[in-house]
C-alpha positions in Angstrom: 1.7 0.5 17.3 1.8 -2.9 17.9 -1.0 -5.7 16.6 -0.9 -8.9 18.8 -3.2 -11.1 15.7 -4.8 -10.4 12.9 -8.8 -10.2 12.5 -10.1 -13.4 11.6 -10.8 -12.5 8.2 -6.9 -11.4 7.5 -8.2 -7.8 7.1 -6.4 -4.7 8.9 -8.6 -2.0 8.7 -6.2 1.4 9.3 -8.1 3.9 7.6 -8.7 7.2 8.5 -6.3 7.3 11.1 -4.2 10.1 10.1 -1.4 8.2 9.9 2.2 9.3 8.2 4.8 8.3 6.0 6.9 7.1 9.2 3.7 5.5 10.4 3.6 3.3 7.1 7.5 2.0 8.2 5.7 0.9 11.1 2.7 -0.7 9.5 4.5 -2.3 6.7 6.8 -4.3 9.4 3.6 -4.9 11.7 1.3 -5.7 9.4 3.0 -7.1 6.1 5.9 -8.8 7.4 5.3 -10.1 10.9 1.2 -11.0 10.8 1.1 -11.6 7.0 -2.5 -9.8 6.4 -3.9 -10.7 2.9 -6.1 -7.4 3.0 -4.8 -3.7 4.3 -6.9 -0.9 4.7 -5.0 2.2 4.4 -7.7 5.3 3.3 -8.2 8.7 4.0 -4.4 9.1 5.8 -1.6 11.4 5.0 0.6 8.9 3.4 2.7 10.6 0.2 5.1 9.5 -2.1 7.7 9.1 0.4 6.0 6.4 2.3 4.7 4.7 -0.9 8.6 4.2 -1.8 9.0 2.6 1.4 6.0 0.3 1.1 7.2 -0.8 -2.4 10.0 -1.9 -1.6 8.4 -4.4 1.0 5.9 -5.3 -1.5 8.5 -6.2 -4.3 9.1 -9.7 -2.2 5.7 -9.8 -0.5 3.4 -12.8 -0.6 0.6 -12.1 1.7 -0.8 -9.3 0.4 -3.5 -9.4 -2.6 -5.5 -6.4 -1.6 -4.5 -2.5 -0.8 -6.7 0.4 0.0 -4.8 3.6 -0.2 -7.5 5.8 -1.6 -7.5 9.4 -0.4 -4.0 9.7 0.4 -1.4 12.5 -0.9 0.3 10.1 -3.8 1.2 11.6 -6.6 2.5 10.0 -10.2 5.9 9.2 -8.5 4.3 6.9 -5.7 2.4 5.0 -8.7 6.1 4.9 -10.4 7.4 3.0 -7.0 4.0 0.7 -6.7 5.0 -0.2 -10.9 8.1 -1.3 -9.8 7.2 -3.7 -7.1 4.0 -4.7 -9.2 7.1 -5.9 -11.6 8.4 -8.3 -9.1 5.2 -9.1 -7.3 2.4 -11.1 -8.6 0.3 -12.0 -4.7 -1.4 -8.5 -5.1 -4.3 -8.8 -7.4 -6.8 -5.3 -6.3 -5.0 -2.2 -5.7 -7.0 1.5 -4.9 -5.6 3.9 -5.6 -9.1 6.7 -6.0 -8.8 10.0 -4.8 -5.0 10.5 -5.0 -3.3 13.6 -6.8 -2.6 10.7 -9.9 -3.3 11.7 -13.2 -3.1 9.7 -16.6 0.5 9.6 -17.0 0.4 7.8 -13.4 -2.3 5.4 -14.1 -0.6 4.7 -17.2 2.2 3.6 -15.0 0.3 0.8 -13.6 -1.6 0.1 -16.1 2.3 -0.9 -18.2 2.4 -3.3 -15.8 -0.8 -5.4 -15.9 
């Protein structure tokens, strides 16, 4: 996958494109680090936990991105616990949405430690 510019309003729309937890390596280094998007789209995929921990640890020194859509994914409370810790370190990302994921209290609460 391979983006020559971002849209003019600094939005990548990637949702519903089925995409996986090696696509989100791949989106992450495309979309975060090389156009610096301020706006990422990432519903209705197949991205777990796994590809969550990757995309925190890029988002830990990120300062492009202030909104992410990852609703209707397959994260669980230990992808909230890897979001928490770049949300530590982080301060650019100001929405986050997170809907329709297998996240129950104990994962919100998570998040919710670090607001």
């Amino acid at each position: 996958m391979r983006l020559a510019k971002l849209p003019s309003d600094d939005t990548v729309y990637l949702q519903d494109k089925k995409l996986t937890d090696y696509d989100i390596r791949i989106v992450v280094q495309e979309v975060i680090s090389n156009l610096k998007c301020s706006r990422l789209v990432l519903d209705c995929n197949k991205i777990t936990d796994k590809g969550v921990e990757h995309f925190g640890r890029v988002l830990q020194s990120n300062t492009s991105l202030t909104v992410l859509f990852m609703n209707n994914n397959q994260i669980s409370n230990r992808g909230t616990n890897y979001i928490t810790q770049a949300l530590y370190t982080n301060r650019t990302l100001t929405e986050l949405h997170l809907r329709g994921n297998q996240i129950t209290d104990e994962g919100a609460l998570f998040i919710a430690q670090v607001l």
